[in-house]
DOBA-85037 format. One line per 10 residues: number of its first residue (from 1); for each residue y, z, x of C-alpha. Coordinates in Angstrom, 1 decimal, padded with zeros to 4 digits. Example, Ala and Ser with C-alpha at 12.3 -4.5 7.8 and 13.67 -1.06 7.14 Angstrom:
BEGIN
1) -004.5 007.8 012.3 ~ -001.1 007.1 013.7
END
This chain:
BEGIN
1) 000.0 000.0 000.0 ~ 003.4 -000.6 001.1 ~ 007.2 -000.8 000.0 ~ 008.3 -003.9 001.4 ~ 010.1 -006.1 -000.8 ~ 007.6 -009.2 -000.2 ~ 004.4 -007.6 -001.7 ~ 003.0 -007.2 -005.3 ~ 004.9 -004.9 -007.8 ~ 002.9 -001.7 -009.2
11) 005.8 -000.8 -011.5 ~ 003.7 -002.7 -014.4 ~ 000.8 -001.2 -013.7 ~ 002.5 002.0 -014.0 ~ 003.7 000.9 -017.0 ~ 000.5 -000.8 -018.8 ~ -001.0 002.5 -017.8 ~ 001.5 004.6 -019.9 ~ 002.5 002.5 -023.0 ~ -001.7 001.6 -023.6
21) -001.8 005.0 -025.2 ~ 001.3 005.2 -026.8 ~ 001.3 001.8 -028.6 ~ -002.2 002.2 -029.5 ~ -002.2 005.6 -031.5 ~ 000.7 004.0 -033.7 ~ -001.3 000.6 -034.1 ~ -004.1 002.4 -035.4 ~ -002.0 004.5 -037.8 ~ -000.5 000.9 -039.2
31) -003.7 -000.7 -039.2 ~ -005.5 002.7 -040.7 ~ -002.5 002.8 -043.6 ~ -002.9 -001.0 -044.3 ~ -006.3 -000.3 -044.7 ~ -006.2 002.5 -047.1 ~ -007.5 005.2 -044.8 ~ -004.7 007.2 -044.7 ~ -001.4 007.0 -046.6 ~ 002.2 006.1 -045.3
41) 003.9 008.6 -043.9 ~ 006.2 009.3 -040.8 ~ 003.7 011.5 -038.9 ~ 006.4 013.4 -036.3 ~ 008.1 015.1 -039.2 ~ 005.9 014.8 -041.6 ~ 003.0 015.6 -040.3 ~ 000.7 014.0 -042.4 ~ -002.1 012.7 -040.3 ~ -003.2 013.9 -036.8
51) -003.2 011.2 -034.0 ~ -007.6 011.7 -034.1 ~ -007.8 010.8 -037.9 ~ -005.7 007.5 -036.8 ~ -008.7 006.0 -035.1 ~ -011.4 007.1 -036.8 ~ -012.1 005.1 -039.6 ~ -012.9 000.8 -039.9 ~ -010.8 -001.6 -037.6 ~ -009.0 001.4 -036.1
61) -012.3 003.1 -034.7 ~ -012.9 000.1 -032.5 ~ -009.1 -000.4 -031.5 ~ -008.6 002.5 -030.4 ~ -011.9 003.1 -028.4 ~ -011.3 -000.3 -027.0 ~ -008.0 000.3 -026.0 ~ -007.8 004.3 -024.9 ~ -010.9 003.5 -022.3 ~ -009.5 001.2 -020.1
71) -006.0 003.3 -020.7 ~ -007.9 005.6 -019.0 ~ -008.9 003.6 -016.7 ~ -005.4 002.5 -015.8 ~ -004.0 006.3 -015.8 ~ -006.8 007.1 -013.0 ~ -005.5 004.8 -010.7 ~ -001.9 005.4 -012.1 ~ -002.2 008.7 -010.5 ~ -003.9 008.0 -007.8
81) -000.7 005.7 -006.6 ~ 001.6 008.3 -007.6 ~ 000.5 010.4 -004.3 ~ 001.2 007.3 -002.3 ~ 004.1 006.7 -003.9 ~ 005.7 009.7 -003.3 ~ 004.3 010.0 000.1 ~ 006.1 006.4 000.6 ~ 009.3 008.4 -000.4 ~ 009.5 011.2 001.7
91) 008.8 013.2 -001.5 ~ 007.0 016.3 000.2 ~ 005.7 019.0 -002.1 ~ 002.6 021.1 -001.6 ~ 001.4 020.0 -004.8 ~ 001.6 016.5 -003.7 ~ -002.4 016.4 -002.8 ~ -003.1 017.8 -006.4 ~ -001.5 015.1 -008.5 ~ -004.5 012.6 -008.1
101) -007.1 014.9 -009.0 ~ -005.1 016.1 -011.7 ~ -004.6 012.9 -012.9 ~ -008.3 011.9 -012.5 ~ -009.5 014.8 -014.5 ~ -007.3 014.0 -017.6 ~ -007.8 011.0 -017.7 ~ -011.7 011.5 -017.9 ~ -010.9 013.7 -020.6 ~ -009.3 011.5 -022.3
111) -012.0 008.8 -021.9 ~ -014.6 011.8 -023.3 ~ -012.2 012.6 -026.0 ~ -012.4 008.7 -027.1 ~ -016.2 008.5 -027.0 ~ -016.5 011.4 -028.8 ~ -014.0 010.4 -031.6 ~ -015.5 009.5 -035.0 ~ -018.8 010.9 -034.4 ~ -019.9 014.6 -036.3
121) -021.7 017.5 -035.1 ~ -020.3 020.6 -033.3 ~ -021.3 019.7 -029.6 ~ -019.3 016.2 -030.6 ~ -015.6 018.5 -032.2 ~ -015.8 020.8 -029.1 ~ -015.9 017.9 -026.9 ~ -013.0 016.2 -028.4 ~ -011.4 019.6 -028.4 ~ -012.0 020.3 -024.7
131) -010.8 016.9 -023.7 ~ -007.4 016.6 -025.5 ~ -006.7 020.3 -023.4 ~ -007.4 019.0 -020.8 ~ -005.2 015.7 -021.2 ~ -002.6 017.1 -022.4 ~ -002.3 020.4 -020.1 ~ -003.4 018.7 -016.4 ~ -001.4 015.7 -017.5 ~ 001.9 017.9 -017.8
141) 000.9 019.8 -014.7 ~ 000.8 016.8 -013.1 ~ 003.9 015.5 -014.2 ~ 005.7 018.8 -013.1 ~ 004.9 018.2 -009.4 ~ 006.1 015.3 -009.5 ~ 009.2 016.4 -011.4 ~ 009.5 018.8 -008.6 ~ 008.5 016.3 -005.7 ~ 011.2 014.3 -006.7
151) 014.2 017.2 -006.8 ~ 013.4 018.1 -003.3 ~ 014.3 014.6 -002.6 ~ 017.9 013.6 -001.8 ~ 017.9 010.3 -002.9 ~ 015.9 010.8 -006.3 ~ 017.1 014.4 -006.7 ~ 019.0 013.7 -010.0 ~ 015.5 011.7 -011.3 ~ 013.9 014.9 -010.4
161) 016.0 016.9 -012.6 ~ 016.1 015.3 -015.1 ~ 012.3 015.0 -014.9 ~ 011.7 018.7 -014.6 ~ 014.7 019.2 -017.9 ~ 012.4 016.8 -019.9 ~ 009.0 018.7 -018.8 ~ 011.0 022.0 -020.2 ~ 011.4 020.7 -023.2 ~ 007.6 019.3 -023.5
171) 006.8 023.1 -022.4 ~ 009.2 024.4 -025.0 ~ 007.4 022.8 -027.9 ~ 003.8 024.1 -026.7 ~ 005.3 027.6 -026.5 ~ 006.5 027.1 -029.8 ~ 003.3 026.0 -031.2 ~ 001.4 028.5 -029.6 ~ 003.5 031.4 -031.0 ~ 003.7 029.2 -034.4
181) 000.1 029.8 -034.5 ~ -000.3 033.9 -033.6 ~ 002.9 034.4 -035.9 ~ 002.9 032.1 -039.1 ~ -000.6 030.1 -038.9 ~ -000.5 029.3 -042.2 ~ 002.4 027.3 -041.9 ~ 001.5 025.7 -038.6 ~ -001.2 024.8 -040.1 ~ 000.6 022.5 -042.0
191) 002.4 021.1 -039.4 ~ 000.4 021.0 -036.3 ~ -000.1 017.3 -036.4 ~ 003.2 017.2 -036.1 ~ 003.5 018.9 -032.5 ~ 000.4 017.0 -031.6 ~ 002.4 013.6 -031.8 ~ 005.8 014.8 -030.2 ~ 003.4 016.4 -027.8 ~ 002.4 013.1 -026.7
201) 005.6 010.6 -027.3 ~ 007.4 013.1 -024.6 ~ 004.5 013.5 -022.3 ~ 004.4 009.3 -022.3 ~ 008.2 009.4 -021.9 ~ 007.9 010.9 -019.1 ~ 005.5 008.5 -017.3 ~ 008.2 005.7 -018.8 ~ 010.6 007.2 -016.6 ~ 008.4 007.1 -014.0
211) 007.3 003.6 -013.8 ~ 011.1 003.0 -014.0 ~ 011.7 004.8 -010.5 ~ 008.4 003.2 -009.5 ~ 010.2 -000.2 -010.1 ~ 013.5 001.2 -008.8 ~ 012.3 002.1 -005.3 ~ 010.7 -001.3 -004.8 ~ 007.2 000.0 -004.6 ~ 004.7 -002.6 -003.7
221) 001.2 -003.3 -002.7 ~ 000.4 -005.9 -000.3 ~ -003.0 -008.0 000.8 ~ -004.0 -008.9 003.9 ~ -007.3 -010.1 005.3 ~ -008.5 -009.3 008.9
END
């Protein structure tokens, strides 16, 4: 890998890798409402349908299967090239080293989490269960050390904070949820899949932003043969 300006972008990789998930989980809501499945709603607010129940049922069970694997695919190897980038930058963080394996274990999550969908029977809910944890909490650990890589940079120092203000805000609304849930869980109850899908819209912002830098810093990969 390399930054020079001659060799192949990443930035749509980084990119592919992070809007796969996002556009798919409100494809399958359109195609499951057009389909009857589940009814129209606006499911931020109104929390009317959890992103799981989107891509469960007819064309939606094989979009989204066929779509969230190679997404995880992609978001392996997206964070694997996040170590290089930021070694590339000068970024130096202890956490650095962590970020691929991070990633890597989310992501498998999130592949175990989409074989798992649509199927009944205990061992199959606490899979699914386990794996969108894991996703969710390793991705946004992941995503802080990078935050952070970045701040300690001079040149991408205001990127950094502004990364770190958006993973306060993602860590705001799981605190919320969580005391939502020991305080008043009959009410979250009615609005969990609510946090669920601005759980993930910010959590996918922030790999957005991200890819942007990627593409801002020129960072490249380049082939040669021996």
């Amino acid at each position: 890998m390399t930054s020079v300006r001659n060799g192949i972008p990443l930035w749509w990789l980084a990119l592919a890798a992070t809007l796969t998930p996002l556009v798919t989980i409100h494809a399958t809501f359109a195609v499951s409402v057009l389909e009857g499945h589940i009814s129209w709603c606006i499911p931020y607010w109104d929390s009317c349908t959890s992103i799981s129940r989107t891509g469960r049922y007819g064309t939606s069970y094989f979009i989204f299967k066929g779509t969230m694997l190679p997404a995880a695919i992609l978001g392996i190897l997206f964070w694997a090239l996040n170590g290089r980038w930021l070694q590339q930058l000068g970024a130096t963080s202890r956490g650095r080293p962590w970020i691929p394996w991070l990633g890597f274990v989310a992501c498998t999550s999130l592949a175990a989490y989409t074989l798992a969908l649509g199927h009944a029977g205990d061992g199959f809910n606490l899979i699914r269960r386990i794996g969108v944890v894991l996703y969710f909490s390793l991705t946004f650990i992941a995503q802080l050390l990078i935050s952070s890589a970045l701040k300690g940079h001079p040149r991408w120092y205001a990127n950094g904070r502004r990364l770190l203000w958006l993973c306060e805000l993602i860590l705001a609304v799981g605190i919320l949820s969580v005391i939502l849930t020991a305080v008043v869980p009959g009410v979250y109850s009615q609005i969990d899949d609510a946090f669920e899908w601005i759980l993930a819209f910010l959590i996918n912002l922030h790999a957005i932003w991200v890819a942007v830098l990627w593409k801002q810093s020129h960072f490249r990969a380049r082939l040669w043969a021996e």
